[in-house]
C-alpha positions in Angstrom: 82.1 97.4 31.7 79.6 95.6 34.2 76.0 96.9 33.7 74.3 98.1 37.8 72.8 95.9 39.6 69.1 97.2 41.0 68.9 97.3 44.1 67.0 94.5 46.1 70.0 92.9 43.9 72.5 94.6 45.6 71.1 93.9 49.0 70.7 90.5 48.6 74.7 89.9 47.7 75.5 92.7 50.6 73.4 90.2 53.0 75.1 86.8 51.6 78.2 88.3 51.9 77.7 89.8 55.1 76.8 86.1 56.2 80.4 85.0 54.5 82.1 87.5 56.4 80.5 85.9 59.5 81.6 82.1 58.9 84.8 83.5 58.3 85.4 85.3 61.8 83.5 82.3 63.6 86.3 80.2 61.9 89.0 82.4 62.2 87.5 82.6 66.5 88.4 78.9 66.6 91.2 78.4 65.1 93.0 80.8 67.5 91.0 78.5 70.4 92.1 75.6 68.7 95.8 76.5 67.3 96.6 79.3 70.2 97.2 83.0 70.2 101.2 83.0 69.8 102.3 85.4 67.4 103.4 82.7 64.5 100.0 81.3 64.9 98.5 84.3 64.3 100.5 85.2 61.7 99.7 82.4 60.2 95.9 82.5 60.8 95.8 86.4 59.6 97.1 85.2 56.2 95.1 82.2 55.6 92.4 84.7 56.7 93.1 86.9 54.0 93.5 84.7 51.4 90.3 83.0 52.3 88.1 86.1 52.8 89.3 86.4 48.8 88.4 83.2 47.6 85.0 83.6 49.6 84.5 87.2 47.6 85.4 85.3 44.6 84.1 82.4 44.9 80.6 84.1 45.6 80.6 86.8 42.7 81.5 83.7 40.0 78.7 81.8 41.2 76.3 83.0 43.3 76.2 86.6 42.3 73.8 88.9 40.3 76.6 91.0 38.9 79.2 87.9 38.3 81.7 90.2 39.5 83.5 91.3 42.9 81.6 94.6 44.2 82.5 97.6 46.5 79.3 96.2 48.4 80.9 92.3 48.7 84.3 93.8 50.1 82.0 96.0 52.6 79.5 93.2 53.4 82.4 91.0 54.2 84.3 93.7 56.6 81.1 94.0 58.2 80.5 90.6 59.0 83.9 90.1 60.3 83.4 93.2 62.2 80.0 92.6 63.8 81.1 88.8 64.9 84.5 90.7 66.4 82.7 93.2 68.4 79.2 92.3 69.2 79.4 87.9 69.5 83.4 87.8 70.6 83.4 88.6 73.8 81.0 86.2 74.9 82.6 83.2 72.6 85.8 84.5 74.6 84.3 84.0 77.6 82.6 80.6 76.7 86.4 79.8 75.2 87.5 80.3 79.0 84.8 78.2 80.4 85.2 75.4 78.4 89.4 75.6 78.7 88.7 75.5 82.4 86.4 72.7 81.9 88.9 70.2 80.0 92.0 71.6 82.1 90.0 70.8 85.4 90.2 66.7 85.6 94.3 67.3 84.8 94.2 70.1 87.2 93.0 67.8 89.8 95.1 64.7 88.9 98.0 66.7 89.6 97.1 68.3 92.9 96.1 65.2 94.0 98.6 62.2 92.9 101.3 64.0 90.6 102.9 66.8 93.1 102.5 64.7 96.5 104.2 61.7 94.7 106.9 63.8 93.3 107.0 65.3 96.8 108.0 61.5 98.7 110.5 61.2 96.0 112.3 64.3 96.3 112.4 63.7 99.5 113.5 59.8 99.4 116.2 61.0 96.6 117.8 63.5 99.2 117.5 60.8 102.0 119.5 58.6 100.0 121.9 60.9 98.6 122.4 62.0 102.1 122.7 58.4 103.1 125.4 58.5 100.2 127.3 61.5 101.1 127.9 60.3 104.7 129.3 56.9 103.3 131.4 58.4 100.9 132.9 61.0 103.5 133.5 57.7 106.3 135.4 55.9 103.5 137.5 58.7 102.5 141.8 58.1 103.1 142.7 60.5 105.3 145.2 62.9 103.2 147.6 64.3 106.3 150.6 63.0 107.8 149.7 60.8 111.2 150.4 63.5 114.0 151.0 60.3 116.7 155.1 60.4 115.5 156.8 63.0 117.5 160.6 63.7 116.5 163.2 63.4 119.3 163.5 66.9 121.5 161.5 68.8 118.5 158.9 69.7 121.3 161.5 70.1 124.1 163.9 72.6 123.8 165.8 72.1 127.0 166.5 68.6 126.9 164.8 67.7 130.2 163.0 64.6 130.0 159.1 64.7 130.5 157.3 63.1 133.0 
């Protein structure tokens, strides 16, 4: 069994791994900027989360730590770390995500307002001129299908056999 740690001991790994627990939700922040937030992404992220928040606690007991061992204290300094960054600094890195996707999306934004859509505009609108253009050809050339109604049989359109005049 591990022997206690005293307490100015205790804090100081609580605090370090407060500070891990931190890093871990900034990095965790950005790689949902980065990657997206689409539910295979996330699923993604949430594990790699996991397993990294253990190698962190790990890590830092093995090498850094007073007791040499994972503590209650770690796990909780962790969780609150991740907790303070998600509740207290997120909302403004979300809204400073925003600006700075508005920012890079703007130039694009403006490149297709401006040159893509009216361009794709004139050649719509060339594409059904000519296929118009097309259609009326194509109907002008078409055999006619029907019988020529010039040829009249003799009497078929006078029944009493006068002649016409």
């Amino acid at each position: 069994m591990v022997a206690l740690a005293a307490p100015p001991y205790v804090l100081a790994d609580t605090l370090c791994c407060l500070g891990l627990g931190f890093f871990l939700a900034v990095c965790y922040d950005m790689s949902r900027f980065v990657f997206g937030g689409s539910r295979p992404v996330c699923f993604v992220l949430d594990v790699a989360a996991a397993f990294a928040a253990a190698v962190l606690a790990c890590s830092f007991a093995a090498s850094r730590s007073y007791s040499g061992v994972v503590r209650w204290y770690m796990a909780a300094g962790l969780a609150l770390g991740l907790a303070g960054y998600f509740f207290v600094l997120a909302p403004g890195c979300t809204a400073a995500q925003r600006l700075v996707k508005w920012a890079i999306a703007r130039p694009f934004v403006f490149v297709w307002l401006l040159a893509v859509r009216p361009l794709a505009r004139l050649c719509g609108r060339a594409t059904g001129a000519a296929r118009d253009k097309l259609r009326a050809a194509a109907k002008k050339r078409r055999k006619k299908q029907l019988k020529n109604k010039g040829c009249v049989l003799y009497n078929s359109d006078n029944p009493s056999g006068f002649p016409r005049g």
